[in-house]
C-alpha positions, 0 to 999 in steps of 0.5 A, a space after each residue: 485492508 491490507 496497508 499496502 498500495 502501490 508502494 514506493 519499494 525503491 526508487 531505483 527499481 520501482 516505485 509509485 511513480 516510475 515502473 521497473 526496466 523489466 521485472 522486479 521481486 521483491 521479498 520484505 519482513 515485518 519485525 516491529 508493528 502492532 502485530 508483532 507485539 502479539 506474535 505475528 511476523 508477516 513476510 510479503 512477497 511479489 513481483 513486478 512484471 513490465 508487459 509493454 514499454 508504459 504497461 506493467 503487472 503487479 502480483 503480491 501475496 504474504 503468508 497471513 493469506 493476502 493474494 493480490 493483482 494489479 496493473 498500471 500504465 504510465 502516459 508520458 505527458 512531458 519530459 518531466 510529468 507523468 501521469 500513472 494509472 493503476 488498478 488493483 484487486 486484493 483477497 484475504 481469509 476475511 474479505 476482499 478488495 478493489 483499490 484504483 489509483 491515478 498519480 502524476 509525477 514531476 521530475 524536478 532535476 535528476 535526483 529529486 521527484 514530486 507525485 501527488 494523486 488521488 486513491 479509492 479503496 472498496 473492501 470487505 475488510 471486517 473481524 468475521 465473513 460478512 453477508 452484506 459489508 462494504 467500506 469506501 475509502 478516498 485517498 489523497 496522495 503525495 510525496 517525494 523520490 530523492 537520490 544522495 550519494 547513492 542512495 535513495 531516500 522516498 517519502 509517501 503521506 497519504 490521507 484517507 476518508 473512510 465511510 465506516 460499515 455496518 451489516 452482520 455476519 454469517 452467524 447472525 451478529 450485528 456490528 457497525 463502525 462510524 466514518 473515520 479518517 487515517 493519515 499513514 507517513 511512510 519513509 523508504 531508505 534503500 542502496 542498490 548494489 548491483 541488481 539487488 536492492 535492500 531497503 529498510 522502511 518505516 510506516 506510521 499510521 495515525 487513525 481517529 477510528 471508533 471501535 467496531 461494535 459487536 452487538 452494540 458492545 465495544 470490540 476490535 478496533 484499528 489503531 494507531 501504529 508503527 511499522 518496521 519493515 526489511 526488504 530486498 528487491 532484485 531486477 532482472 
C-alpha cells in the first residue's frame, strides 16, 4: 500500500490530529528511499479541504498512478482532548484500498501534543492485477506535535500486523505471502513563513516480511527503508 496515512505534514497547518483553518496544499518530492535507488522519484500532491467547523476532506494523487480520498472529523472532548476520525479510500495501477482511523490527541500545554489511536488497512496491493487478493493490516499509532522557537518538530511511530496474502493473478500465477509485522518512525521539521510552509521529513520503515512466492519461487519482497522527503504547504 501506499506508505502514507493521514500524515503529520506540519503542525501548523495540519496534521494528524489538528485539521487546517481552511484549506491546505501541499506539493513534497521524494529524493532518497529504496525507489530512488532504481530510478524512481515520486512527487505527491494534495489538498485539505475544511467543509464544516469539525469536518475536512482529503484529496491525494502522486505521478506513479495513486489516487486517493478521505474524510475526517474531529469530536472536541474537552479543552484539551480530542478524538479525530478519518476514513480514506485509495487506487493505483495495481490495487486498491480502504484505511480507517480513530486518533485521540491530548494537549499538554501550548507547544507540546500527545495522540495515540488505532488504524485498519484493506488493500489490494500485489506485484500483478490480482482475481481473488486481500491484506488486512492493524495499526497502533502514536506520537507527538511540538513547537520551538518557531519551529515545529512531529514525531508518528506506527506499528503494524499484516495477515499476509495469497491467491493468482489475471494469468494464472499462483503466489502467497506470510503474515508479517512492520514498524514505520517518521520525524517532520517544518518552519512556517507566512501561509507557506516548507518541510523536510524523514520515514524509516523496519519490516520482517517473508518474500512473496511466485509459484512457490522467492520474488519480490518489501524492505527495510529510509525515506527522504522535501515538502511545501500553502494555507489559505
Amino acid at each position: 500500500m501506499k506508505l502514507r496515512y493521514l500524515a503529520l505534514l506540519c503542525a501548523s497547518t495540519f496534521s494528524v490530529t489538528t485539521f487546517a483553518n481552511s484549506t491546505s496544499l501541499y506539493v513534497e518530492q521524494n529524493i532518497a528511499s529504496n525507489a530512488t535507488d532504481d530510478g524512481i522519484y515520486s512527487t505527491e500532491a494534495g489538498a485539505y479541504i475544511d467543509v464544516s467547523d469539525n469536518g475536512q476532506v482529503y484529496i491525494g494523487f502522486d505521478d506513479q498512478g495513486w489516487l486517493a480520498a478521505g474524510y475526517g472529523y474531529d469530536f472536541n472532548i474537552s479543552d484539551n482532548v480530542d478524538f479525530n476520525l478519518y476514513g480514506e479510500i485509495g487506487k493505483w495501477d495495481t490495487g486498491e484500498e480502504i484505511l480507517i482511523e480513530g486518533i485521540v490527541n491530548f494537549d499538554l500545554n501550548d507547544n507540546i501534543s500527545l495522540f495515540t489511536g488505532y488504524g485498519y488497512n484493506r488493500s489490494g496491493e500485489v506485484p500483478e492485477k490480482l482475481s481473488d487478493t486481500v491484506i488486512n493490516t492493524n495499526q497502533f499509532i502514536a506520537g507527538t506535535t511540538m513547537s520551538i522557537s518557531g519551529f515545529d518538530l512531529n514525531y508518528k511511530y506506527t506499528h503494524s500486523n499484516s495477515d499476509g496474502s495469497n491467491g493468482t493473478t489475471d494469468g494464472g500465477t499462483s503466489f502467497s505471502q506470510s503474515d508479517y509485522r512492520s514498524n514505520e518512525h517518521e520525524v517532520i521539521f517544518s518552519k512556517t513563513i507566512d501561509n507557506f510552509t516548507p518541510y523536510i521529513k524523514y520515514t524509516y520503515l523496519n519490516t520482517n516480511a517473508d518474500s512473496i512466492s511466485i509459484n512457490t519461487s522467492p520474488s519480490f519482497a518489501l524492505e527495510n527503508d529510509s525515506i527522504w522527503t522535501l515538502g511545501l504547504s500553502y494555507n489559505f
